[in-house]
Biopython code that builds the backbone (N, CA, C, O; Angstrom):
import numpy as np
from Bio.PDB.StructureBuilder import StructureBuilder

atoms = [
    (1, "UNK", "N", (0.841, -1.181, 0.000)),
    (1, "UNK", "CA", (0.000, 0.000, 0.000)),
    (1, "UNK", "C", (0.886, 1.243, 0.000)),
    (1, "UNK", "O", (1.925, 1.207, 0.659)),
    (2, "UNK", "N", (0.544, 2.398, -0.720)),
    (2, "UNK", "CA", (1.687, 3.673, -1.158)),
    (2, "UNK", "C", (1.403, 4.092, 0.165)),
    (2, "UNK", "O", (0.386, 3.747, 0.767)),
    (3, "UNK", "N", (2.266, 4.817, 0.621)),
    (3, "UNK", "CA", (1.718, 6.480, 1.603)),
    (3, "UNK", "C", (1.543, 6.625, 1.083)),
    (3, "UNK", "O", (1.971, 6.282, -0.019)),
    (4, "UNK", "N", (-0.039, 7.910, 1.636)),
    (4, "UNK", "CA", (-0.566, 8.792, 1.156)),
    (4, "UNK", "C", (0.204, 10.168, 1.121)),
    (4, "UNK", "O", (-0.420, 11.068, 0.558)),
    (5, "UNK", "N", (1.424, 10.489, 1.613)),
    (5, "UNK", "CA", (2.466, 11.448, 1.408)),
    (5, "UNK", "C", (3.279, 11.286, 0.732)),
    (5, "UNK", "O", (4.072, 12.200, 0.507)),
    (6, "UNK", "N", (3.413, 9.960, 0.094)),
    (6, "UNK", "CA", (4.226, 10.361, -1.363)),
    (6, "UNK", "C", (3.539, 11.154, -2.613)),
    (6, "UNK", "O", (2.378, 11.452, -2.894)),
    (7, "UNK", "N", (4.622, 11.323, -3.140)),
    (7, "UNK", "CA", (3.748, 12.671, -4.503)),
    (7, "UNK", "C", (3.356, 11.361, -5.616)),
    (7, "UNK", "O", (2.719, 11.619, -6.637)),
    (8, "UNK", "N", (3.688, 10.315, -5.383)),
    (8, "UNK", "CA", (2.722, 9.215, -6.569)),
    (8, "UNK", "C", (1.228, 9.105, -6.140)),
    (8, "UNK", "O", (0.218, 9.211, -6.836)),
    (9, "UNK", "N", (1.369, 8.849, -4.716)),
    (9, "UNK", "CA", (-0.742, 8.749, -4.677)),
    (9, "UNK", "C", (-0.536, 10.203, -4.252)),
    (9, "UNK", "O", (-0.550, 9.905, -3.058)),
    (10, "UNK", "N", (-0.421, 11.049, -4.238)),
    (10, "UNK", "CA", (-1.159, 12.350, -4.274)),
    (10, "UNK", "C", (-1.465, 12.679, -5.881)),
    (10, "UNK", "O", (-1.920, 13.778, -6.199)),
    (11, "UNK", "N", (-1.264, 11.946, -6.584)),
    (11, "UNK", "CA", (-0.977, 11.877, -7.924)),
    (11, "UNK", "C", (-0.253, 13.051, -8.466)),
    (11, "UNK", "O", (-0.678, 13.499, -9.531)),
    (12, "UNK", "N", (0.779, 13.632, -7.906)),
    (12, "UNK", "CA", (1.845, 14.068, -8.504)),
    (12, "UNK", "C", (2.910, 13.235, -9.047)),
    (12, "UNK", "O", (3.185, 12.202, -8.436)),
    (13, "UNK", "N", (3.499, 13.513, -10.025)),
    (13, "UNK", "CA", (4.788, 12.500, -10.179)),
    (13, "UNK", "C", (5.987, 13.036, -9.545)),
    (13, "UNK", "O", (6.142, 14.238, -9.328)),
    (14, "UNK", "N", (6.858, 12.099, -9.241)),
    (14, "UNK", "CA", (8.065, 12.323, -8.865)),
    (14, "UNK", "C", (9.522, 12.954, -9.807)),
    (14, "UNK", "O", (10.139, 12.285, -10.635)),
    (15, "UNK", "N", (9.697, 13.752, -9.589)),
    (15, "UNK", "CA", (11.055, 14.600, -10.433)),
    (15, "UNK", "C", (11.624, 13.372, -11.232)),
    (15, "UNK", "O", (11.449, 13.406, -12.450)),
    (16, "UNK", "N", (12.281, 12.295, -10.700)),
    (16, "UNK", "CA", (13.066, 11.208, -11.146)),
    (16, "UNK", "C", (12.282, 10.366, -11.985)),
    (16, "UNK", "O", (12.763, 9.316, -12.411)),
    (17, "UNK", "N", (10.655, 10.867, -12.376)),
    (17, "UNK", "CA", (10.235, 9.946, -13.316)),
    (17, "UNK", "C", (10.225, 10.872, -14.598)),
    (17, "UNK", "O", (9.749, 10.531, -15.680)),
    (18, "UNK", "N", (10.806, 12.068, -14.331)),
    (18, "UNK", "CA", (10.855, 12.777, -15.827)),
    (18, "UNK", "C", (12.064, 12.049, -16.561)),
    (18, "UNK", "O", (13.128, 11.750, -16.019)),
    (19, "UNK", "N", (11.630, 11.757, -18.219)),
    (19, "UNK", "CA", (13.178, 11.185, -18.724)),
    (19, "UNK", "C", (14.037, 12.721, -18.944)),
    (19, "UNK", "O", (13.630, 13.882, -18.950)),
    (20, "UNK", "N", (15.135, 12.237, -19.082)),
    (20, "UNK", "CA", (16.071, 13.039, -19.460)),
    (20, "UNK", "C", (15.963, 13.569, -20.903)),
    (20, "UNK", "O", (15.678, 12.780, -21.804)),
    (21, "UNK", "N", (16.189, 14.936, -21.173)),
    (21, "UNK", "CA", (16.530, 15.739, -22.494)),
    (21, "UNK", "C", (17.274, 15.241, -23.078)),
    (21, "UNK", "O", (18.241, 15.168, -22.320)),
    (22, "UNK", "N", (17.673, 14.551, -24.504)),
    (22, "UNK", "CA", (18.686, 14.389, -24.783)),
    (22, "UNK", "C", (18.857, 15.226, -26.107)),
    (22, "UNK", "O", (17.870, 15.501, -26.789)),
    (23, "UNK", "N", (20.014, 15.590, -26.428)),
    (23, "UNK", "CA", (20.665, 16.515, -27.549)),
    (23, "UNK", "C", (20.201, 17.704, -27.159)),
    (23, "UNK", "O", (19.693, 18.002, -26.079)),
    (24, "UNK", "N", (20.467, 18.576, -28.397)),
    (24, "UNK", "CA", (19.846, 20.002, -27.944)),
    (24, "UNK", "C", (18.419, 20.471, -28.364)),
    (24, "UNK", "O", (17.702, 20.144, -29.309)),
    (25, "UNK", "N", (18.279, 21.223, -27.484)),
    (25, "UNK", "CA", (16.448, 21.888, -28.197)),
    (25, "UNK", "C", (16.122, 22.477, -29.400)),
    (25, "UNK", "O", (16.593, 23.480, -29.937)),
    (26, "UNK", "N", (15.175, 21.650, -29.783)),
    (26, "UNK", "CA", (14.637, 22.313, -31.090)),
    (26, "UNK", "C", (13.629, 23.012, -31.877)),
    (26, "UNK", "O", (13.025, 22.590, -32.863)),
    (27, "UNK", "N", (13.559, 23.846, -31.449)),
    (27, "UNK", "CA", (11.780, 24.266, -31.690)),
    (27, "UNK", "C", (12.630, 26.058, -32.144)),
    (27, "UNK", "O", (13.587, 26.664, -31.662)),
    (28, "UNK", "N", (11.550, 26.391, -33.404)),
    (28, "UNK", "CA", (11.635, 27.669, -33.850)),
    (28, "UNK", "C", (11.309, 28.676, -33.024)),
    (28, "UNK", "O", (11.785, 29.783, -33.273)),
    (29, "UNK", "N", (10.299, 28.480, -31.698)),
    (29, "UNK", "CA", (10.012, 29.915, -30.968)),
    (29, "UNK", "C", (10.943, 30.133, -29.560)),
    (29, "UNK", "O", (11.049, 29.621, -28.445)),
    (30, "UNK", "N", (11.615, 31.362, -30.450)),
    (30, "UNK", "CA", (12.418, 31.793, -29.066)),
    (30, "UNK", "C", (11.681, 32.609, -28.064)),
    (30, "UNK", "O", (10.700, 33.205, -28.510)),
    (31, "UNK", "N", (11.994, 32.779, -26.616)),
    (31, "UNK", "CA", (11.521, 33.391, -25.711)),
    (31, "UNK", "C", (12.458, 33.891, -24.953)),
    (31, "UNK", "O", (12.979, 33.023, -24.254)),
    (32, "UNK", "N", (12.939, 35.079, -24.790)),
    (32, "UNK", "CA", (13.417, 35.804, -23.843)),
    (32, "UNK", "C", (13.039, 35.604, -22.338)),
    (32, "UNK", "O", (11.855, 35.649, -22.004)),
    (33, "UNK", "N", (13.807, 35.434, -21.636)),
    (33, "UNK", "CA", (13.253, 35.167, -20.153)),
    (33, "UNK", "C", (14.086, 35.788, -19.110)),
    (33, "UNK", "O", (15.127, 35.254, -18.728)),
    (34, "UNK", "N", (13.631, 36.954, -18.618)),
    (34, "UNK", "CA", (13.895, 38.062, -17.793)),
    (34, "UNK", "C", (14.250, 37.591, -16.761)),
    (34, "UNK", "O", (13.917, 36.436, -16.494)),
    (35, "UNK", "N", (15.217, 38.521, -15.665)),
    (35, "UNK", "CA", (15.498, 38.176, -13.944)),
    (35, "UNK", "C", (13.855, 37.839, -13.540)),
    (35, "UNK", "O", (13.426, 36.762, -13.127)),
    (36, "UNK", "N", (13.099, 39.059, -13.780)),
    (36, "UNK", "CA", (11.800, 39.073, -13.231)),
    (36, "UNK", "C", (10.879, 37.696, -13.386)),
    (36, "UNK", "O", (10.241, 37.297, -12.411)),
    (37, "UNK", "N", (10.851, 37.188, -14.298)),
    (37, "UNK", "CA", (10.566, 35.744, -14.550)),
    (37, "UNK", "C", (10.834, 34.736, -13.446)),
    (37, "UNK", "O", (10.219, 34.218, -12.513)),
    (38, "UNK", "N", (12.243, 34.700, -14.083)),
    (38, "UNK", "CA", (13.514, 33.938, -13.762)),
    (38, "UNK", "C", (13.379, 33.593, -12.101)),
    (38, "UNK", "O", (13.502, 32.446, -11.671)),
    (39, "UNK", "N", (13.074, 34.917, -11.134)),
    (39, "UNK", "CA", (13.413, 35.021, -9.969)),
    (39, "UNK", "C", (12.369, 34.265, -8.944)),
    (39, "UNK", "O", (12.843, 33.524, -8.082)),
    (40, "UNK", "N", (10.958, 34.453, -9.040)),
    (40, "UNK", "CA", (10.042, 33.313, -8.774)),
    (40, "UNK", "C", (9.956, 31.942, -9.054)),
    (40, "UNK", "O", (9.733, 31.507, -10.185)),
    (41, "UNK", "N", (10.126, 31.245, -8.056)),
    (41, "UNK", "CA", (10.773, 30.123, -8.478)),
    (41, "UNK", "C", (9.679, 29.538, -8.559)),
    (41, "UNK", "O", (9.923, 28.344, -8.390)),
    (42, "UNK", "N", (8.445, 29.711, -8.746)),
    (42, "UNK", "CA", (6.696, 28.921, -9.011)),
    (42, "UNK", "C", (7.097, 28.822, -10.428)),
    (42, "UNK", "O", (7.390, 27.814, -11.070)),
    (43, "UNK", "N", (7.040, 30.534, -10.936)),
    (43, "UNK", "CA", (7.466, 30.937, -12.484)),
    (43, "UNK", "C", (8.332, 30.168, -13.120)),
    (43, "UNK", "O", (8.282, 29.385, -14.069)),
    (44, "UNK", "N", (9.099, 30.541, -12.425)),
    (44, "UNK", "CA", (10.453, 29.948, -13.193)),
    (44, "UNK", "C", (10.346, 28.201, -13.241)),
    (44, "UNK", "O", (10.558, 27.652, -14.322)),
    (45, "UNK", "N", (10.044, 27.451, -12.148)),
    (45, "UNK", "CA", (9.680, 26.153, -12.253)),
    (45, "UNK", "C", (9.031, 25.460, -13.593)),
    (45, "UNK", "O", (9.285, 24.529, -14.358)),
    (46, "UNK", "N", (7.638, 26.892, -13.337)),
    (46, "UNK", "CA", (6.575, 26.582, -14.890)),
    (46, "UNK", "C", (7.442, 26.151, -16.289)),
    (46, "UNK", "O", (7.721, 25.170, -16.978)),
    (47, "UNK", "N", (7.690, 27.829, -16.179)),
    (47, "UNK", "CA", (8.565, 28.206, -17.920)),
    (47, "UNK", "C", (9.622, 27.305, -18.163)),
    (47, "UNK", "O", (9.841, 26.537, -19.099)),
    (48, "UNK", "N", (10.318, 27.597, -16.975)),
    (48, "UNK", "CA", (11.218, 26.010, -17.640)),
    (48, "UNK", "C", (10.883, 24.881, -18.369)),
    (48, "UNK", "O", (11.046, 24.430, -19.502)),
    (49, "UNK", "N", (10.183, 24.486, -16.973)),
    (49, "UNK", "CA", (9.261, 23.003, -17.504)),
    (49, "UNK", "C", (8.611, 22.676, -19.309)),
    (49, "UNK", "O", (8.610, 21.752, -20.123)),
    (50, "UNK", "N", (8.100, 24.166, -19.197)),
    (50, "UNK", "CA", (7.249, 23.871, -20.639)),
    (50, "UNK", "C", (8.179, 24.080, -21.478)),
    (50, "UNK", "O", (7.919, 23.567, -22.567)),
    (51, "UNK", "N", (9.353, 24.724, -21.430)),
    (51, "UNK", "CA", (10.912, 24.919, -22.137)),
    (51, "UNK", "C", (11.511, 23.153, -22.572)),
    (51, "UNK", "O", (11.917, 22.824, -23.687)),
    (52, "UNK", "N", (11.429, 22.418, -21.591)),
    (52, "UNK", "CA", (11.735, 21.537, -21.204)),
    (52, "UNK", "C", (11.060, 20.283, -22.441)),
    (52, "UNK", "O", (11.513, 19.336, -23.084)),
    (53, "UNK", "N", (9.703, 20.995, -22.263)),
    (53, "UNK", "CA", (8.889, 19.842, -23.004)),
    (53, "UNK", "C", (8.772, 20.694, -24.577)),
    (53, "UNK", "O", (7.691, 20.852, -25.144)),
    (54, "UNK", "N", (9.684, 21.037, -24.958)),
    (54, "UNK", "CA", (10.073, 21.976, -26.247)),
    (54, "UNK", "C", (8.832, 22.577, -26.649)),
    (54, "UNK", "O", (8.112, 22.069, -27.510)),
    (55, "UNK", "N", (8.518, 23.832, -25.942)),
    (55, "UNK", "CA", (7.129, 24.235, -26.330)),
    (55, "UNK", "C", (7.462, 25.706, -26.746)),
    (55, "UNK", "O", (6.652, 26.513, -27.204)),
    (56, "UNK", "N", (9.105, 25.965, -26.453)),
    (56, "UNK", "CA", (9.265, 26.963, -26.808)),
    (56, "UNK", "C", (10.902, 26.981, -26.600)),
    (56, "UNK", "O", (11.205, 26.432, -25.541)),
    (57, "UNK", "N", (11.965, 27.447, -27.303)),
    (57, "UNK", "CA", (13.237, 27.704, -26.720)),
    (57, "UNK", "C", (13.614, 28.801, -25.766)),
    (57, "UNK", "O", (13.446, 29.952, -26.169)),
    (58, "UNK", "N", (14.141, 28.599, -24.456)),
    (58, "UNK", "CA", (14.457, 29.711, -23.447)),
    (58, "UNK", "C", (15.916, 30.902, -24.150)),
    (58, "UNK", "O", (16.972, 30.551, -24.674)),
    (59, "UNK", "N", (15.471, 32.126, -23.915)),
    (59, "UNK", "CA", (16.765, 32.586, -24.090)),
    (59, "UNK", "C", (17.330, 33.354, -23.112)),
    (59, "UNK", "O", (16.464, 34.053, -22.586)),
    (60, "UNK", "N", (18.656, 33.554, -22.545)),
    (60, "UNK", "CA", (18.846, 34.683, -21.487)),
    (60, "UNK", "C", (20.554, 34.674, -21.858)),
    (60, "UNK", "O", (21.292, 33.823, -22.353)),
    (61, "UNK", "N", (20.723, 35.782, -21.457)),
    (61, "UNK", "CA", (22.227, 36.426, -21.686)),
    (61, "UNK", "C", (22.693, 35.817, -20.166)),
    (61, "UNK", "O", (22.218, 35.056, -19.323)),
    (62, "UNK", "N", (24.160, 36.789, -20.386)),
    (62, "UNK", "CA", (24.687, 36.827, -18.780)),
    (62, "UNK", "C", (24.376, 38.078, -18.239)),
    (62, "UNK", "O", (24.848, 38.008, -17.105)),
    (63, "UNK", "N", (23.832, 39.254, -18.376)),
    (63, "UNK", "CA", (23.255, 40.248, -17.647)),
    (63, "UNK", "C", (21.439, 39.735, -17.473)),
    (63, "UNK", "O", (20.645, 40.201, -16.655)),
    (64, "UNK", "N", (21.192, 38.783, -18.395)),
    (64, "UNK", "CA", (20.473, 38.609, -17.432)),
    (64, "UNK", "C", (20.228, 37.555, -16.240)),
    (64, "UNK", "O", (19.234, 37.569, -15.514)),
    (65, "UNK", "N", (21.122, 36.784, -16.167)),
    (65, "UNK", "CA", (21.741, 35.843, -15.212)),
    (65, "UNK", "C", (22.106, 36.705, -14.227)),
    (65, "UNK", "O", (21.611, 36.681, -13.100)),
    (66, "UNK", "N", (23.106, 37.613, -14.658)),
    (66, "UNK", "CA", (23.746, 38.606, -13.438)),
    (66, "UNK", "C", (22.554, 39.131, -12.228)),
    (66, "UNK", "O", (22.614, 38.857, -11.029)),
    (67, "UNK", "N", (21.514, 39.923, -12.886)),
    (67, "UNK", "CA", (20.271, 40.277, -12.712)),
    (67, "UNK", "C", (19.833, 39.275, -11.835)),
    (67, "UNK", "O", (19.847, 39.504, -10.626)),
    (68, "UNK", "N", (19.417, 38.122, -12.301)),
    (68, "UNK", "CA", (18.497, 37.250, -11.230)),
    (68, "UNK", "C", (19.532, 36.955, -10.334)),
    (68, "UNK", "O", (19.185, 36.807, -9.162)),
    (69, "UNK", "N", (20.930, 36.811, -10.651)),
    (69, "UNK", "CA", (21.703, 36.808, -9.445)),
    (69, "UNK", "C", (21.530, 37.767, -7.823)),
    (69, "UNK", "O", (21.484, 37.581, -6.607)),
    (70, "UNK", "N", (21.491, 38.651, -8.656)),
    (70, "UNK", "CA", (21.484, 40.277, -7.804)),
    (70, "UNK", "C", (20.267, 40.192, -7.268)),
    (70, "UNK", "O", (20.262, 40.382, -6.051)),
    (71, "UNK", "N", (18.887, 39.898, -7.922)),
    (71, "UNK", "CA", (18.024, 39.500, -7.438)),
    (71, "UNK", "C", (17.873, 38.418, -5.794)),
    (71, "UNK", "O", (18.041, 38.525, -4.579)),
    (72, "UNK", "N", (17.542, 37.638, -6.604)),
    (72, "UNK", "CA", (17.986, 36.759, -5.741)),
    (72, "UNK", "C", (18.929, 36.585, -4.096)),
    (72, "UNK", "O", (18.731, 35.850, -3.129)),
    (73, "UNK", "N", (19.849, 37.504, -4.347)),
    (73, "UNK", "CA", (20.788, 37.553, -3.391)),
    (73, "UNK", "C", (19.971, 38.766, -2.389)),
    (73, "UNK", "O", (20.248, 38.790, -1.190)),
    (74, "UNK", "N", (19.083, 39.635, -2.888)),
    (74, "UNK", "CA", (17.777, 40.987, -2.275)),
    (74, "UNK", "C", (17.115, 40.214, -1.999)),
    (74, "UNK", "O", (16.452, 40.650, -1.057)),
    (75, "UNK", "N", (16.646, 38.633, -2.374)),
    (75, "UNK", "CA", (15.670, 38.714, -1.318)),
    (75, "UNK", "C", (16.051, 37.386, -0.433)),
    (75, "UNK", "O", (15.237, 36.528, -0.093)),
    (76, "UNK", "N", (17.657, 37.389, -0.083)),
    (76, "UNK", "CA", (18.112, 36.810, 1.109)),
    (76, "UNK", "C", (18.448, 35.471, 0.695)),
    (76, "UNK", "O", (18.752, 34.745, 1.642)),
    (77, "UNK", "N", (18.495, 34.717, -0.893)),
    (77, "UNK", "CA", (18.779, 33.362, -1.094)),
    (77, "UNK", "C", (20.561, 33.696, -1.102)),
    (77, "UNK", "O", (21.118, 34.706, -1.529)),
    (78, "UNK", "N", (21.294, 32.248, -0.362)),
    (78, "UNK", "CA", (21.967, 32.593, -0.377)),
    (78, "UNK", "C", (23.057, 31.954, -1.340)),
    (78, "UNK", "O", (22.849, 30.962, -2.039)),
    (79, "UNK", "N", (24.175, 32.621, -1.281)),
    (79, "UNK", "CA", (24.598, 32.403, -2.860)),
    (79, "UNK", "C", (25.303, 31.186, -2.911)),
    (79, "UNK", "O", (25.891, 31.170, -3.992)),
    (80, "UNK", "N", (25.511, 30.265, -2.339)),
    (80, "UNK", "CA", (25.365, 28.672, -2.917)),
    (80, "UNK", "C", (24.411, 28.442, -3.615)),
    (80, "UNK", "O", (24.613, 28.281, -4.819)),
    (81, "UNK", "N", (22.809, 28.336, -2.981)),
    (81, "UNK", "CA", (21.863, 28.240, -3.536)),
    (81, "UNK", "C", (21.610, 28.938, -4.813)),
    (81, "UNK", "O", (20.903, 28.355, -5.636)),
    (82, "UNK", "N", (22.192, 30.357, -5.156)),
    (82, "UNK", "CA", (21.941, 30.943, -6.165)),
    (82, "UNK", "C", (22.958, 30.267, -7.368)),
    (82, "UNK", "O", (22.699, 29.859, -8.500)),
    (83, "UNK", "N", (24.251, 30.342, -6.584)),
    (83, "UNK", "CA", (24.738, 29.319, -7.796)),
    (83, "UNK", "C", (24.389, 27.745, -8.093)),
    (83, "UNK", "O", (24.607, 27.151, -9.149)),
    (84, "UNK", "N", (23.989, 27.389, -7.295)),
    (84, "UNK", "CA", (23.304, 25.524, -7.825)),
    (84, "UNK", "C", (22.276, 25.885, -9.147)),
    (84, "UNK", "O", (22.120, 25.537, -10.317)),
    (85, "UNK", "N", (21.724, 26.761, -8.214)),
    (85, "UNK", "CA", (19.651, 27.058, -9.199)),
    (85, "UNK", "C", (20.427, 27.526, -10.892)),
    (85, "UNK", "O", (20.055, 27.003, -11.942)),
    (86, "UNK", "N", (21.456, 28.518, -10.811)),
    (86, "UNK", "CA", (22.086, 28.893, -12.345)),
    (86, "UNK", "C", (22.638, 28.135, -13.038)),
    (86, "UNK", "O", (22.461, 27.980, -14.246)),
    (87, "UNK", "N", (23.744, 27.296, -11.984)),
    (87, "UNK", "CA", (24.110, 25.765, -12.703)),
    (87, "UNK", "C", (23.445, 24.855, -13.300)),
    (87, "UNK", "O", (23.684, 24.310, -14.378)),
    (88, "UNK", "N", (22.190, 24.622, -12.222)),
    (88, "UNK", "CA", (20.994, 23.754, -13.008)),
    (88, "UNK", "C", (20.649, 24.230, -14.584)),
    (88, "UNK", "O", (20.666, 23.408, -15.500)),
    (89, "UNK", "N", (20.331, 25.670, -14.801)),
    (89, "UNK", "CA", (19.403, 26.137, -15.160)),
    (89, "UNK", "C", (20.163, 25.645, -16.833)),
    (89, "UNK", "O", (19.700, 24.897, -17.694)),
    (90, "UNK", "N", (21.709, 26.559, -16.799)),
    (90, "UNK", "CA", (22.623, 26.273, -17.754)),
    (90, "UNK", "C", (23.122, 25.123, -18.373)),
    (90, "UNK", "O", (23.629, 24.988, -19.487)),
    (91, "UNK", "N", (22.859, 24.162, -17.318)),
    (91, "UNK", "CA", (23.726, 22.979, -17.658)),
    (91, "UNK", "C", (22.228, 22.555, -18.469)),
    (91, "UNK", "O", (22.241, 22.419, -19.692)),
    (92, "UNK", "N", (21.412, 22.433, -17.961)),
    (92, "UNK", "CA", (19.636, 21.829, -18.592)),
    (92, "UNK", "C", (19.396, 22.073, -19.576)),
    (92, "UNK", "O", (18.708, 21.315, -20.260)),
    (93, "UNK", "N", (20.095, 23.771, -20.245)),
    (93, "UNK", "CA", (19.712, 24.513, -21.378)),
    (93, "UNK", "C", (20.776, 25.136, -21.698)),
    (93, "UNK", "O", (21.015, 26.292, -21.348)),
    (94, "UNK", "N", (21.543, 24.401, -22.420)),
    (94, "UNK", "CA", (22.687, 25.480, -22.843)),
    (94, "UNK", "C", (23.072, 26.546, -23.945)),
    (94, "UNK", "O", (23.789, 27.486, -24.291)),
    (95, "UNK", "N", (21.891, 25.545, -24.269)),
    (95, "UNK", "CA", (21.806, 26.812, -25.994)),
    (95, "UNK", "C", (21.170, 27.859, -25.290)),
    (95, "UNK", "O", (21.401, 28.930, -25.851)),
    (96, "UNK", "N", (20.495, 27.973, -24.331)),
    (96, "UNK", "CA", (19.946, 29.330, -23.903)),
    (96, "UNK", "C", (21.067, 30.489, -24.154)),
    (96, "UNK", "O", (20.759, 31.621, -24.529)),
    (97, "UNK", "N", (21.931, 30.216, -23.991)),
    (97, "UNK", "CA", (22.981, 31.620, -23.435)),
    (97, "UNK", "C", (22.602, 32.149, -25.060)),
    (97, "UNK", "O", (22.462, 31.556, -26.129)),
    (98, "UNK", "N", (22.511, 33.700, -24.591)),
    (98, "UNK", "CA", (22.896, 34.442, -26.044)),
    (98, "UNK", "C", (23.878, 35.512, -25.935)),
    (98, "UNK", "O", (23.824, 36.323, -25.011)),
    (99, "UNK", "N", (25.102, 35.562, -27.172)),
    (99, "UNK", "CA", (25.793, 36.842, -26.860)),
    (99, "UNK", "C", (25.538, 37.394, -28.365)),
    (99, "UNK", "O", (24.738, 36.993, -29.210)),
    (100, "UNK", "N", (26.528, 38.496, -28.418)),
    (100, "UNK", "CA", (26.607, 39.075, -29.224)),
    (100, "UNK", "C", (25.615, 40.353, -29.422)),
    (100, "UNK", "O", (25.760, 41.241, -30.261)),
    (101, "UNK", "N", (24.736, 40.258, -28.607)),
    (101, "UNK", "CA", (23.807, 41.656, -28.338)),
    (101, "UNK", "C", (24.231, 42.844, -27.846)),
    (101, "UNK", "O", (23.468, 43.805, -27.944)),
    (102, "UNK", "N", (25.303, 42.978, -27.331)),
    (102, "UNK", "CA", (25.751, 44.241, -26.493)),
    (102, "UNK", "C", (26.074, 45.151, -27.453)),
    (102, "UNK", "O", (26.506, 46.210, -26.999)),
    (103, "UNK", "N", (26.004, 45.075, -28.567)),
    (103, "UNK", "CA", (26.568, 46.273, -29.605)),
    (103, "UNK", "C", (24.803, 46.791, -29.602)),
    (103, "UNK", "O", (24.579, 47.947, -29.244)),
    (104, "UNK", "N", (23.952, 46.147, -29.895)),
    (104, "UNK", "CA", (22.988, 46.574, -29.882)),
    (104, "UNK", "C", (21.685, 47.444, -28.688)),
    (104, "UNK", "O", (20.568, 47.952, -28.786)),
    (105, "UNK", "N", (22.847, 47.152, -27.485)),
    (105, "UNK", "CA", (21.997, 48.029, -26.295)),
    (105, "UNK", "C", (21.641, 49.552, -26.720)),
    (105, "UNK", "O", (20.535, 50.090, -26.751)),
    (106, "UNK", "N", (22.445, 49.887, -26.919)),
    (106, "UNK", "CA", (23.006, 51.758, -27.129)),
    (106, "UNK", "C", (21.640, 52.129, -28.089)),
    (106, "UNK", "O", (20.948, 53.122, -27.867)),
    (107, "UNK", "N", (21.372, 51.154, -29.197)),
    (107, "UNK", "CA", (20.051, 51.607, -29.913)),
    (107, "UNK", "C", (18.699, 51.066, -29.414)),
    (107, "UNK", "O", (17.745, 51.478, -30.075)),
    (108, "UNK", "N", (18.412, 50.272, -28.442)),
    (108, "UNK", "CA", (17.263, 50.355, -27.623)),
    (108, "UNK", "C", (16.668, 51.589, -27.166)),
    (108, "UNK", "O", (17.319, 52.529, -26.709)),
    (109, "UNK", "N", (15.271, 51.556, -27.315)),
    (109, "UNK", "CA", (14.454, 52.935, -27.123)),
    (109, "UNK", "C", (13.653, 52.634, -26.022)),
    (109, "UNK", "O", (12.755, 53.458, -25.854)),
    (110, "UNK", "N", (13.684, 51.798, -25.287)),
    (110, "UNK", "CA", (12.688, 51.100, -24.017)),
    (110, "UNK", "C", (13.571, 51.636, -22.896)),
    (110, "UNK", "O", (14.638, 52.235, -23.035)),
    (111, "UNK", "N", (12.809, 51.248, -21.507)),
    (111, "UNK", "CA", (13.562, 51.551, -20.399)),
    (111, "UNK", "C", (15.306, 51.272, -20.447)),
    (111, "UNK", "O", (15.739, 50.399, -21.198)),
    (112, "UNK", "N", (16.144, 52.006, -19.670)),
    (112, "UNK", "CA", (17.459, 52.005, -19.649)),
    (112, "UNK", "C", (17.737, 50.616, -19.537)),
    (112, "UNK", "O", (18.268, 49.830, -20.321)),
    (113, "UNK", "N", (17.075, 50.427, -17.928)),
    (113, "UNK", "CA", (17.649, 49.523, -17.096)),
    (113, "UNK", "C", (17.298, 47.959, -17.763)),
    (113, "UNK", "O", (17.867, 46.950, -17.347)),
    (114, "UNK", "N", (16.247, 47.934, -18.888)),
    (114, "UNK", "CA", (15.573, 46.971, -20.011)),
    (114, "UNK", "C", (16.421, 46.927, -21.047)),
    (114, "UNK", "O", (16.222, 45.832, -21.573)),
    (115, "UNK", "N", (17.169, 47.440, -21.576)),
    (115, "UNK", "CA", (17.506, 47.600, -22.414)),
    (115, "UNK", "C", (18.372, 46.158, -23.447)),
    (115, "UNK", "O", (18.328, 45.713, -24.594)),
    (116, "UNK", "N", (18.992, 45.923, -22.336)),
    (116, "UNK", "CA", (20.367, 44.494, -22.286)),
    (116, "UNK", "C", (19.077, 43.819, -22.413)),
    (116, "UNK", "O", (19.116, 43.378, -23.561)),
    (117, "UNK", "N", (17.748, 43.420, -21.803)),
    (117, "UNK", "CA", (16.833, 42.371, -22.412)),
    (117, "UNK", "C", (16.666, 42.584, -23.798)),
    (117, "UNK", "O", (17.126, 41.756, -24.583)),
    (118, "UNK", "N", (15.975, 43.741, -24.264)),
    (118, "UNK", "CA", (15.368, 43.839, -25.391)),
    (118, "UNK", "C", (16.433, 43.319, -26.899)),
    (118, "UNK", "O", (15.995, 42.616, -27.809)),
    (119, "UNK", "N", (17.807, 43.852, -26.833)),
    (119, "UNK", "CA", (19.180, 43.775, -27.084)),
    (119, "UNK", "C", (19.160, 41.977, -27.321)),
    (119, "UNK", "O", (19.159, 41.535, -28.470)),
    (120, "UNK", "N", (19.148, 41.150, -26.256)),
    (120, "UNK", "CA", (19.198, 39.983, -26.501)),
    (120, "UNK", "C", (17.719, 39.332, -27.217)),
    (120, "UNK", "O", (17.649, 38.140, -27.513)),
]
sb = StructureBuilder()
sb.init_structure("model")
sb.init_model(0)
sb.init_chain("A")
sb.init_seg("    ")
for serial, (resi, resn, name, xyz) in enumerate(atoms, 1):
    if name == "N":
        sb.init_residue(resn, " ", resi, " ")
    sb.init_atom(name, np.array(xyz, "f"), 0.0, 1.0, " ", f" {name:<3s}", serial, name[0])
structure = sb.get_structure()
């Protein structure tokens, strides 16, 4: 008979019954994904997930990594934890990283502090 406190009869599944990603992601729709996203970890759990199940490709620079870093560290996680959660995030999705945008900040017309998103 299961416990009723395992996440199988609560009918959740268990993390370890997801298979593994293999190769890289492939799907035509990119998505930008902000600190602000990024930093709720309900959110961020979601978007991943559906990232995960190729419903869309994740994209984020290193300012905006930096960002949820900085984040993150404001609202008291501490920075082991902040570096595991980025390690995860990178190692899971590596095509995420994007460079080559920083020439393009300077001509963004949106908020300042937005700008490095819009750019990537």
């Amino acid at each position: 008979m299961e416990n009723p406190s395992t996440p199988q009869a609560s009918g959740e599944l268990a993390r370890s019954s997801f298979p593994k990603r293999r190769g890289p992601l492939i799907t035509g729709f990119p998505v930008v994904l902000d600190a602000c996203v990024l930093a709720n970890s309900t959110v961020r759990d979601f978007v991943l997930y559906a990232a995960y199940l190729a419903l869309y490709r994740p994209i984020w620079s290193d300012d905006i990594l930096r960002e949820l870093r900085e984040t993150l560290a404001r609202f008291g996680i501490r920075p082991e934890r902040i570096d595991y959660m980025v390690g995860q995030m990178t190692g899971a999705f590596p095509e995420a990283r994007v460079d080559g945008y920083e020439i393009l900040v300077a001509d963004m017309k949106n908020d300042r502090g937005d700008r490095h998103v819009l750019a990537a």
